[in-house]
C-alpha positions as CSV (number, residue, x, y, z in Angstrom):
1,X,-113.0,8.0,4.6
2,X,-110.8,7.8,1.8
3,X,-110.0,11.6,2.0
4,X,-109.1,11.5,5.3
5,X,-106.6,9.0,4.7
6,X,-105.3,10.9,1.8
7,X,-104.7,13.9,3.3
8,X,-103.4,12.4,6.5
9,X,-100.6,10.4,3.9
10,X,-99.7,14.0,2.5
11,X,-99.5,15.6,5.3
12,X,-97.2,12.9,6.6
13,X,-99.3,12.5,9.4
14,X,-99.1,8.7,11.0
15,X,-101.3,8.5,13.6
16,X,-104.5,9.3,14.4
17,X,-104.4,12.2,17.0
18,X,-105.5,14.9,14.2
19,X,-108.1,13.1,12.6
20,X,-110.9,15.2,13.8
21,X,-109.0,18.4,13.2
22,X,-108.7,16.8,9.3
23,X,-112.1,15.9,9.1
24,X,-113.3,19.3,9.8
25,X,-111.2,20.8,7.6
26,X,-112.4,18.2,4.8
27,X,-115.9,19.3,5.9
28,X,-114.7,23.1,5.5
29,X,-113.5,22.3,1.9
30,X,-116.5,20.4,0.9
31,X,-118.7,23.3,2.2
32,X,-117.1,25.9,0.0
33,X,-117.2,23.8,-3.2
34,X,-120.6,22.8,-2.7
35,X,-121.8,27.0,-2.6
36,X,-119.3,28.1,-4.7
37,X,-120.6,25.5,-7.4
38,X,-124.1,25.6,-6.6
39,X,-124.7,21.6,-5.7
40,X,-125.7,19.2,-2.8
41,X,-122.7,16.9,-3.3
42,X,-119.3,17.1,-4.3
43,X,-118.7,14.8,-7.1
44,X,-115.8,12.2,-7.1
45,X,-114.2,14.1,-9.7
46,X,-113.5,16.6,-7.5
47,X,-111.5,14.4,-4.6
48,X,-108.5,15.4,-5.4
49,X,-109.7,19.3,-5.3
50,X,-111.6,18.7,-2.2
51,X,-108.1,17.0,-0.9
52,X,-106.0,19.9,-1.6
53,X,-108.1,22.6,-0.3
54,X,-108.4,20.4,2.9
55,X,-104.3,20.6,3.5
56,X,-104.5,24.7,2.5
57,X,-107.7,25.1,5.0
58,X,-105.5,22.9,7.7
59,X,-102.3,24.6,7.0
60,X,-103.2,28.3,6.7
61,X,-105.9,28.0,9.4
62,X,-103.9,26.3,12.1
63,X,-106.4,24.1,13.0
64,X,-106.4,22.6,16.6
65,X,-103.7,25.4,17.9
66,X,-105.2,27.5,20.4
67,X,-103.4,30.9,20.2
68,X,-102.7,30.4,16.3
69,X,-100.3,32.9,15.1
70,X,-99.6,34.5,11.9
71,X,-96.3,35.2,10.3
72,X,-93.6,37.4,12.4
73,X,-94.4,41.3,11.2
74,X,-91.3,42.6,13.5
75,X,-88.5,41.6,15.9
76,X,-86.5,43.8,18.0
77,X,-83.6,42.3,19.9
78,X,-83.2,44.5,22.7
79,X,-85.9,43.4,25.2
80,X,-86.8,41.0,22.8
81,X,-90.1,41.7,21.1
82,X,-91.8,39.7,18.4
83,X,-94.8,41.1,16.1
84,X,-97.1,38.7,14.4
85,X,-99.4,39.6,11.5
86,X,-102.9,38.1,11.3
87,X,-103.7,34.5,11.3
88,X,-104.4,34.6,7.6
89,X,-106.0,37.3,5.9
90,X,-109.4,38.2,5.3
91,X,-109.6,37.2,1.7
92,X,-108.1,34.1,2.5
93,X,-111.3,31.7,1.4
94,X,-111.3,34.0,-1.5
95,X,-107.8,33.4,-2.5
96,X,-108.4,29.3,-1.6
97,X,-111.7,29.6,-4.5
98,X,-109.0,31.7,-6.6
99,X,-106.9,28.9,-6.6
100,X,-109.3,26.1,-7.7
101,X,-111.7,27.9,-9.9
102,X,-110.1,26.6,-12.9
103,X,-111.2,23.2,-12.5
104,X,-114.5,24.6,-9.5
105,X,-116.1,26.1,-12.7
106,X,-116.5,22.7,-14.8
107,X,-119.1,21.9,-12.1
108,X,-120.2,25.2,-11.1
109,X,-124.1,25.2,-11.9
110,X,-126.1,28.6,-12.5
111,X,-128.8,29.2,-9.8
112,X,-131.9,31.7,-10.8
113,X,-133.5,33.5,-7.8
């Protein structure tokens, strides 16, 4: 579990409280490289990729919070009301594959249905 290690160190994350909340999003990662490029495994090549798109999914996703919220749309003082947005939008994984194809495409293999 090299990975997890890695992401833990770069998240600055010292103990080990989050580790299954890392893990899944290391399992999240690995599962959208492994259909976006058409294979069974992801290749070492790719840890690094697999690593950052880990800390995006965990970041962006709020993993673990219950009541994750998005980014503050509106804030009125009197009364005091605050608007959130939407967790993350619904392109999101889109945008994540955006981000990556560059270096998702040396490994992406053609399928024929």
């Amino acid at each position: 579990m090299a990975e997890l290690e890695d992401v833990k160190t770069l998240l600055g994350i010292t103990d080990d409280t989050k580790d299954d909340l890392i893990q899944f999003a290391l399992y999240d990662a690995a599962e959208i490289i492994r259909s976006y490029c058409n294979i069974s495994v992801v290749p070492d090549d790719l840890d690094s990729t697999l690593i950052r798109m880990a800390i995006e999914i965990f970041r962006s996703e709020q993993i673990g919070t219950e009541k994750p919220t998005g980014s503050v749309m509106s804030i009125h003082e009197g009364d005091t009301q605050i608007t959130y947005g939407a967790q993350y939008d619904a392109a999101y994984k889109e945008s994540l594959l955006k981000n990556h194809a560059k270096i998702l495409n040396r490994f992406r293999r053609v399928v024929f249905r």
